[in-house]
Residue, then its C-alpha position, 0 to 999 in steps of 0.5 A: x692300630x695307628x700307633x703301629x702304622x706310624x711306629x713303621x713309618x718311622x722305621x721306614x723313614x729312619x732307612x731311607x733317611x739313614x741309607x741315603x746318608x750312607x749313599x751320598x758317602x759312598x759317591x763322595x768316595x768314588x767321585x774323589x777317588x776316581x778324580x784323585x786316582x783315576x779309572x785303570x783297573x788296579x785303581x778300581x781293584x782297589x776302590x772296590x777291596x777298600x769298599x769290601x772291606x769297609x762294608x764286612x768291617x760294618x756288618x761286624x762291628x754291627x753287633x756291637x753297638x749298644x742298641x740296647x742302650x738307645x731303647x733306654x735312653x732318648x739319646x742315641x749315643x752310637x749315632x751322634x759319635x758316628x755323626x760327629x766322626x763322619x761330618x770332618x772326615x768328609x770335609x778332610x777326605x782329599x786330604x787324607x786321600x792324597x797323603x795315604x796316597x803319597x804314603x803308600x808310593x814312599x814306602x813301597x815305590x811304584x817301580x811295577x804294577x804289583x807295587x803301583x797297587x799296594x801303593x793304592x791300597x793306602x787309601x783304600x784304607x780311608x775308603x774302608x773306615x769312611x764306609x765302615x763308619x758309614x755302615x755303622x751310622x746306618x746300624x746305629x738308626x735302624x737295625x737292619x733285620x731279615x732281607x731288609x738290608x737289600x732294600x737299604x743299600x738300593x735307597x742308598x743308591x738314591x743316595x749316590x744319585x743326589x750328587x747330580x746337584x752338583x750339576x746345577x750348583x758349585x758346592x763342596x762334594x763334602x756338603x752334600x753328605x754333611x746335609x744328609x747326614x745331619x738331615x738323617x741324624x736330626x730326623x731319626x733324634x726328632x721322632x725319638x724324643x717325640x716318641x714314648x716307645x719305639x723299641x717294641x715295634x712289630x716287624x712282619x715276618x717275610x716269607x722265605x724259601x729254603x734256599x742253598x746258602x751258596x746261591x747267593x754270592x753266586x749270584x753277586x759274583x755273577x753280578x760283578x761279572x756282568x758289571x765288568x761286560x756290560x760296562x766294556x759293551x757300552x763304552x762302545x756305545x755311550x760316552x760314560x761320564x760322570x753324570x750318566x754313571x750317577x744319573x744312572x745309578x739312581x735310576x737303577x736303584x728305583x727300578x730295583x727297588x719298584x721291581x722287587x716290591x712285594x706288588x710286583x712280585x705279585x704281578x710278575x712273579x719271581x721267575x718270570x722277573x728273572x727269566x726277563x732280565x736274562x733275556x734282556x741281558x742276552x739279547x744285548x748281543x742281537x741288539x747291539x746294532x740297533x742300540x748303536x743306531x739309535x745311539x747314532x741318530x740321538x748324537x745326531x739330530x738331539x741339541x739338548x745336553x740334558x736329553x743326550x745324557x739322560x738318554x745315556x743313563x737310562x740305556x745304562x741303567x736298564x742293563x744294570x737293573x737286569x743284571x742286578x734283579x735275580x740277585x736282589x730277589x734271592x738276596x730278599x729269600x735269604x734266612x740268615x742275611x749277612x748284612x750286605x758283607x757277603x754280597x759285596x766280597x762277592x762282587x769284588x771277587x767277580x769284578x776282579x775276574x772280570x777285569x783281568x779275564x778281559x785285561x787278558x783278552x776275553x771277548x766282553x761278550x764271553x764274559x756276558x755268557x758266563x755271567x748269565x750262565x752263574x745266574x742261571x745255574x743260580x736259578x736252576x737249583x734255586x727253583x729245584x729246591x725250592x719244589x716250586x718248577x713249572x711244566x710248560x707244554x709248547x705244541x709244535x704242528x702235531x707234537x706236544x713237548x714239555x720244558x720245565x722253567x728251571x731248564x729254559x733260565x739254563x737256556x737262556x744265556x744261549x741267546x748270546x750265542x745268535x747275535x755277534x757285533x763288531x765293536x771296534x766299528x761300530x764304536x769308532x763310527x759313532x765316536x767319529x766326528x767325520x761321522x758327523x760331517x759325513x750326516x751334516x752333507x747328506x751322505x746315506x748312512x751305508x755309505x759314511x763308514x767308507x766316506x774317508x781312507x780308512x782301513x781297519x790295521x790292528x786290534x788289541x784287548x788291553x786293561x784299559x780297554x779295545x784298541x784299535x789303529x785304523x790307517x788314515x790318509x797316507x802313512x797316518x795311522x789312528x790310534x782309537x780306544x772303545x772307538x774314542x782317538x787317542x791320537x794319531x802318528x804318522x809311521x813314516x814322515x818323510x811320505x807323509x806328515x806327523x799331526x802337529x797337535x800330536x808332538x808340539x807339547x813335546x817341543x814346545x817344552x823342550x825348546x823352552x828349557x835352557x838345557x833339558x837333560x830329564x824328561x817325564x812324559x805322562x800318558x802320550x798313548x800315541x807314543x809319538x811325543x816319547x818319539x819326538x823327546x829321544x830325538x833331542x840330546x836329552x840324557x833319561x826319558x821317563x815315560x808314564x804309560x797306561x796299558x802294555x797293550x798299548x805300548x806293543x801297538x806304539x812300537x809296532x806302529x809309531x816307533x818300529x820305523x826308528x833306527x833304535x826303537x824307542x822301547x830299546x833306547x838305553x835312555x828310556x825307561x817306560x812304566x805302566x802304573x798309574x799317572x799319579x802314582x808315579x808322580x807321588x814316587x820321589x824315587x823318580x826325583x825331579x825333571x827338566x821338562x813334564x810332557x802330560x798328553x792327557x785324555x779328553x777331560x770330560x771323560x772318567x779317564x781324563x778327569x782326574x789329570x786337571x786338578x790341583x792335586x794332579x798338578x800339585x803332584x807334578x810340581x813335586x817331581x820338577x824343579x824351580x826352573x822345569x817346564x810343565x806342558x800339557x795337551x788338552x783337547x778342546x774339541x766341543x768345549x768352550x772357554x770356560x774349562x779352558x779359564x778354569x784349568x788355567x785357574x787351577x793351575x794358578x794355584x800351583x805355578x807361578x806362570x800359566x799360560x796357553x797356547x792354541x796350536x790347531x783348532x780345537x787342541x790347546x797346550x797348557x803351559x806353566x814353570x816357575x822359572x825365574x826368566x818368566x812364562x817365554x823363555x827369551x832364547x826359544x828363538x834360537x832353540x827353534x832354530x836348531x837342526x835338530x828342532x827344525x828337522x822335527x817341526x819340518x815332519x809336521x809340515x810347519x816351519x818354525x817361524x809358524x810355532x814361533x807366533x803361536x798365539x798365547x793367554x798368559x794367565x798372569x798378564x795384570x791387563x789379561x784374561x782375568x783383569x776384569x773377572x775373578x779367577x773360576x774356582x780351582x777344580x779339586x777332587x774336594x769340588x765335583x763341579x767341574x766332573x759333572x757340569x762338563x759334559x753338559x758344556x761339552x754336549x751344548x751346541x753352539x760354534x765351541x770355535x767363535x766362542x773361544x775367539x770372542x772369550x780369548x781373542x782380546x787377551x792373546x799375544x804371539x809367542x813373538x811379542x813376549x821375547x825381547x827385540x832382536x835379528x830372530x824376530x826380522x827372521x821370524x817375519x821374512x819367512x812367515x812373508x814366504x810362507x804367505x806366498x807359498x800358500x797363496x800360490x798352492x791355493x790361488x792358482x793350482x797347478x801351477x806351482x812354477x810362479x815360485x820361482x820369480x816368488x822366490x827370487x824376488x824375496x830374496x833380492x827384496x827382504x835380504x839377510x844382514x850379512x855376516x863378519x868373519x875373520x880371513x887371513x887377519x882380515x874381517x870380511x863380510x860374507x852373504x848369510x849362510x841361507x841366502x847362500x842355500x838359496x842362490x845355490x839352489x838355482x845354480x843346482x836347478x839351473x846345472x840340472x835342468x840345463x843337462x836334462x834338456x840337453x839329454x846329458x847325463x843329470x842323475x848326480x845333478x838330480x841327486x844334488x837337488x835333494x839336500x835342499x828338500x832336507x832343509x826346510x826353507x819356505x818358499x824353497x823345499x816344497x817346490x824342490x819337490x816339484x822340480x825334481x819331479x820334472x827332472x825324473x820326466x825330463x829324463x825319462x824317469x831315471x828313479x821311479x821310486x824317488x820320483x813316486x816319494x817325491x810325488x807323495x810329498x807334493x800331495x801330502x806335506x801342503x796345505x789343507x786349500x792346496x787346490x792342485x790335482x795333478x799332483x795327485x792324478x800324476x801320483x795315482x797313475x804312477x803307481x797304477x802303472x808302477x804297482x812295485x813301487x809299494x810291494x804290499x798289495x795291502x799298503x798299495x790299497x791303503x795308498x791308492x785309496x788315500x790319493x782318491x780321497x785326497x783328490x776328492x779334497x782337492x776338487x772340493x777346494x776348487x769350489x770356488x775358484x774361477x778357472x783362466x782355462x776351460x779347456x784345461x779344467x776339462x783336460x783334468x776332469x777327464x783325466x781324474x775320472x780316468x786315474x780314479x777308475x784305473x784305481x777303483x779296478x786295483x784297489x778291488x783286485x787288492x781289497x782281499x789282501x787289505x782284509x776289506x771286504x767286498x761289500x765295504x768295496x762297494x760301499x766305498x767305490x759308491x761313495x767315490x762315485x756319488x762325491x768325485x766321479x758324479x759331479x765331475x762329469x756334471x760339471x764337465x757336462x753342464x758348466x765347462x762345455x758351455x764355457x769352452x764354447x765362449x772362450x777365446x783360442x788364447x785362453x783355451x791354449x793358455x799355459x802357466x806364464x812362468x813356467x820357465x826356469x830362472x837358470x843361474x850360472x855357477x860363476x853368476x851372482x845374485x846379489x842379496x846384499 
């Protein structure tokens, strides 16, 4: 007797030792592939054939290993060859990943998505032979009989999840299965030798009902159907990341394995099981809401990394063990059991219809339904044939109905039906990070989805995910997938300005090649850096897309506003492979400049773009003097990603360096160029027409990029003077897939961190180009842009002191003057932009002289506007202004240029910009001049964003101290009255917006609780006791230059 219960000791222990072996296989495959390949749908078909055919390969060539030969000798010859075969391959795995990969572009290019996946199947060939040998490793230690195979691959899962090692340790991902597979080989060796006779071990016959023997692959079709909507379901809900799917993976296996044991069989009974998991699965519709509540409030109040991420893997792998349950439970009936080979087509099969069906723009809730009617109808017919149907009688008042067990598993996916769920808003509500803000000031939670402008424009099912482009303040429009930004554009940038982080890559690269005539653009789901590269004088544009949905959305959006759309451009041409597909095509051949905008790296999508093989695969479509720039947005992260990217780069480029644009977004930099990481003449290139009409859409002058700060990663008394470079992240290490979202959940200021860490070691771009005139250039407008922002920000409304600003700067700081040749002659001649300015005051002069005089002063007004298409601080901005005045001088000759004008002064400023009558002028404006924009749903978008706007404008008056109490009252009432008179519109335009009337009212709520309330509090309770203290002088006081500073046309001033 007790040598039976340690003979079936050992067999157990040889499975669990064996299947975990396998399973951390099987994770060093997906991790490295996913890593190396990424997570579009063609890549994840081609993960899972190659997995498919892995596991038929092993069922089949199962049957002919010499088993009969390990009951004769002590030796188990099959398992050590294996072990030996496995141990390498798994240490050479990257390797051979990443040249079928580049064997697979050359031989049949990557021209269209058919072709980027025959490419992929390349290395799905070495995924299939790794799980092949993995599956006859596991033959070779325990023959698989009966429905045991079932519980193998579920230990396995355990397997996958020992990866999380990773987490706390920077191992090799290699290591981790060679010490499993060592581990199981040297277990399975030491019981055999210590052993006389295992060969005749009994095995207890399972009891087996008669089952079809389709019911199976309908069930794991079924389940690779709910796999595809679920996975859609809850990226709406939880950041899927690499932790959370491994974590989540082995949570799953020891429930599955705990739920389909034969004590609980026993206790809840086989249908009873079944019947609860579609339930669970079908009530996800009703408790979406709740879910993303809950979701909600642990990203809100929850500190812990640890916790958040656990929490994610628990709700994702509670969904996985429902669906995965009525699957395992017939599988565990099966007679003739196929080993897994069966099971695991069966998946792919409905994977792969779950991922076009979806891609093609099934609702992931009808994908839910079908799914759970296949396990249905699996049910039904097994428990029919099975004779084992249960008669349930369920009295009503004074009738008695009867409903069978195989009838009411039909039923269930019917639940579905009683719940519906909005996505889109749900998940960009709580992926927001105004969302946040919103919580941190204390606003109700009914109220935080309308404390921004924000309207619901577009929706869009692609691939890759749910799109959805959400118009912001002004003409911003946001770009979100399964409610995470991928950027955002502004489709009209002479109303209002394009986000800086949004194109700089593009400049930054361009400007920093000599003569770029070949651009690759990687990603840039936006379209707004592709925008940007076809306005410089480049010859081809290469852009590498992700998903066709989102490129319909970029040329309605982001590229429909162009003369010629970018997408109709003779000189672009756009793909929609894969990132690192197309870079292992030399057909593309090599480019001047490589623009990656690249998703968030702690995210299954992004992982796979910062590492060496990435960067290594860019390198090979550039050349030695080519310029490689990529956008890595660090929100929430701190400096050590930063110095490990850089690290990694290090192993490719010979410069490395990056440069902080806005909080929170870093370009990462590198070239091999001979004249080093700054190109000396970016100075001059900035400089360009063309380059400064682009920086000007951002609301920056070029001086402002020009002392950008930079880390150079190869300065010998920089970043890593003192400290070692962090290992190079690679698909061969996993550290940096699962220890980032830790780093990226811990709270602390992510911002102070990366001061302290950087700080020391950065230098302005400035200081890498040698000494010249640009650099006294570079200076004098910075001085005028300090005095433009002091004057927007320390004294609102009153934007007239730049006048005596200007004039002075320019009679103090002149430029040298320039020597040109007349009638043989050299003559020295103002600069040319000391020229624009003084010629400015005499157009300002001439017109506000005719507009005074009630001469005719349009021609004068028109002459004003070259110098706002010129950008010159201190100049431009306030040209606005002026012309502004003029139209009210003149009786407003030109309401619509007047309103443009007006929406300048609003929107291309600073964020401390405390002015609100610009704002209030504006809202009144249109208010009374609704044709001024004729789609009632753009008047609504409008409108709402001036509210808004005027609701930051007080906020920065928080700490100012006003000259005049009267006049402050005069605007409190004023912006009351504008707000209300807008509120009345915008609800009389609400329908046509597609907003509803509750969501109205939440947002008129919100503008009463955070502009309206506490203005009149602080009317009431702060002004009227001021105005009473207050001297006459200073209740009528006025802005003491508001006065012109007129120059002749026949005057000089003298600059030089």
């Amino acid at each position: 007797m007790f040598a039976f219960l340690r003979n079936n000791c050992e067999i157990v222990l040889n499975r669990v030792f064996a299947a975990m072996a396998a399973g951390t296989i099987v994770a060093q495959l997906a991790i490295g592939w996913l890593s190396l390949c990424g997570t579009s749908p063609i890549s994840i078909t081609a993960l899972m054939i190659g997995f498919t055919v892995g596991v038929t390969a092993a069922r089949w060539l199962g049957d002919f290993l010499p088993v009969h030969l390990v009951r004769r000798n002590r030796i188990n010859g099959p398992a050590l060859a294996l072990t030996l075969a496995l141990l390498p391959l798994s240490w050479l795995l990257p390797e051979l990943l990443s040249s079928t990969l580049l064997a697979g572009c050359e031989t049949v290019g990557t021209g269209s998505s058919f072709q980027a996946m025959l490419a992929l199947l390349f290395p799905s060939v070495i995924v299939a032979t790794m799980t092949a040998l993995a599956g006859l490793f596991f033959q070779s230690i325990t023959p698989v009989a009966g429905g045991t195979w079932i519980r193998s691959f579920l230990t396995g899962g355990i397997g996958f999840s020992l990866t999380t090692l990773l987490c706390l340790f920077a191992w090799p991902l290699a290591l981790i299965p060679t010490c499993t597979v060592l581990a199981a080989f040297a277990f399975y060796t030491v019981l055999k030798l210590s052993t006389a006779n295992t060969a005749n071990t009994p095995k207890t016959p399972r009891t087996t009902e008669n089952s079809p023997d389709w019911l199976v692959p309908l069930h794991f079709t079924a389940v690779g159907i709910l796999s595809v909507a679920v996975a859609q379901i809850m990226n709406h809900l939880v950041t899927i990341t690499v932790p959370v799917l491994v974590i989540a993976a082995g949570i799953t296996s020891v429930a599955s394995l705990t739920l389909s044991s034969a004590a609980a069989e026993r206790l809840l009974r086989v249908k009873g099981m079944n019947a609860i998991a579609l339930c669970m699965l079908a009530l996800l519709p009703v408790l979406f809401g709740l879910l993303a509540e809950v979701n909600l409030h642990i990203s809100s109040v929850n500190s812990s990394p640890v916790l958040t991420i656990l929490f994610q893997a628990t709700e994702c792998a509670f969904l996985a063990t429902a669906l995965l349950m009525p699957a395992i439970l017939v599988s565990r009936q099966e007679i003739r059991p196929s080993g897994g080979r069966v099971e695991i087509q069966a998946i792919t099969l409905g994977m792969a219809f779950g991922l076009v069906s979806i891609g093609r723009g099934l609702s992931p809730m009808l994908a839910l339904t079908l799914g759970l009617l296949l396990h249905a109808l699996g049910l039904f017919f097994q428990i029919r044939s099975a004779n084992s149907d249960t008669v349930w009688h369920l009295q009503i008042k004074q009738r008695t109905f009867e409903m069978r067990a195989s009838t009411l598993m039909l039923l269930i996916p019917l639940l579905t039906l009683l719940g519906s769920f909005d996505t889109v808003r749900t998940s960009s509500l709580i992926f927001s990070p105004r969302t946040q803000a919103a919580i941190e000031r204390g606003v109700d939670q009914e109220l935080i989805p309308q404390s921004d402008a924000n309207r619901l424009m577009k929706t869009a099912t692609g691939p890759t995910g749910e799109f959805s482009v959400w118009k912001r303040a002004g003409n911003v429009v946001e770009f979100l997938r399964n409610g995470v930004s991928l950027g955002k554009v502004s489709t009209n940038t002479n109303l209002s300005p394009q986000p800086a982080e949004e194109i700089l890559p593009a400049i930054m690269a361009l400007v920093s090649h000599p003569k770029p005539s070949r651009v690759l653009v990687l990603g840039d789901d936006t379209g707004a850096c592709l925008r940007s590269c076809s306005h410089f004088p480049v010859q081809e544009i290469v852009a590498i897309r992700s998903d066709v949905s989102l490129t319909d959305l970029a040329h309605e959006f982001t590229w429909g506003s162009q003369d010629i759309p970018v997408d109709k451009d003779e000189r672009v041409r756009i793909l929609h492979v894969p990132q690192i597909v197309a870079l292992k095509d030399r057909s593309l051949k090599s480019f001047d400049v490589v623009v990656a905008s690249a998703d968030t790296a702690q995210r299954l999508s992004g992982i796979g773009q910062y590492t060496v093989e990435f960067y290594a695969a860019a390198r090979l479509r550039m050349n030695s003097e080519s310029v490689f720039c990529q956008r890595f947005r660090q929100h929430e992260l701190g400096p050590e990603p930063v110095k490990q990217t850089m690290a990694t780069m290090l192993q490719v480029f010979s410069h490395v360096g990056v440069v902080q644009t806005v909080p929170g977004e870093i370009l990462l930099f590198a070239t091999d160029s001979s004249s080093g990481l700054v190109n000396p003449e970016i100075l001059s290139r900035l400089q360009r027409e063309h380059v400064q009409q682009e920086i000007a859409t951002t609301g920056w002058d070029w001086s402002q990029v020009a002392v950008l700060p930079l880390v150079d990663a190869r300065d010998p008394i920089g970043i890593f003077n003192r400290e070692l470079p962090p290992k190079a992240i690679s698909i061969s290490h996993g550290g940096f897939a699962m220890q980032l979202p830790f780093n990226t959940a811990k709270a602390g200021s992510r911002s102070e961190e990366i001061r302290v860490a950087f700080g020391p070691h950065q230098i302005q771009l400035l200081a890498k180009i040698p000494e010249g005139d640009d650099h006294a250039e570079v200076q004098r407008r910075l001085n005028a842009l300090t005095q433009q922002q002091e004057i927007l920000a320390g004294m609102p409304d009153q934007p007239w002191t730049y006048r005596k600003s200007l004039r002075m700067e320019m009679q103090r700081s002149p430029r040298p003057p320039q020597e040109i040749i007349q009638a043989g002659h050299i003559v020295k001649t103002s600069h040319p932009l000391d020229v624009f300015g003084r010629d400015y005051f005499v157009a300002l002069g001439d017109a506000l002289t005719a507009a005074t005089q009630q001469l005719p002063a349009n021609d004068k007004i028109a002459e004003l506007e070259r110098f706002t298409s010129s950008p010159e601080p201190l100049l431009s901005h306030f040209a606005h202004y002026e012309i502004v005045r003029l139209h009210e001088l003149t009786n407003h000759p030109d309401p619509a240029s007047e309103f443009q004008h007006r929406l300048h002064t609003v929107f291309f400023t600073t964020s401390t910009d405390a002015s609100v009558r610009p704002v209030m002028a504006a809202i009144e404006q249109l208010v009374h001049q609704p044709e001024l924009v004729k789609a009632d749903a753009d008047r609504y978008d409008m409108l709402n964003s001036l509210v808004q706007k005027l609701i930051e404008r007080w906020e920065a008056r928080t700490n100012w101290e006003p000259k005049s109490a009267v006049r402050v009252q005069h605007d409190v009432d004023q912006s009351i009255r504008v707000t209300n008179l807008a509120l009345d519109q915008m609800e009389q335009q609400a329908k046509a917006a597609n907003v509803s009337q509750a969501d109205f009212l939440c947002r008129r709520r919100y503008i009463n609780a955070a502009l309206i309330g506490p203005l009149r509090d602080y009317r009431d309770q702060v002004l009227s006791h001021r105005i009473k203290s207050e001297k006459p002088a200073e209740n009528d006081s006025e802005d003491p230059n508001d006065t012109p500073l007129l120059l002749n046309p026949d005057s000089d001033l003298s600059t030089n």
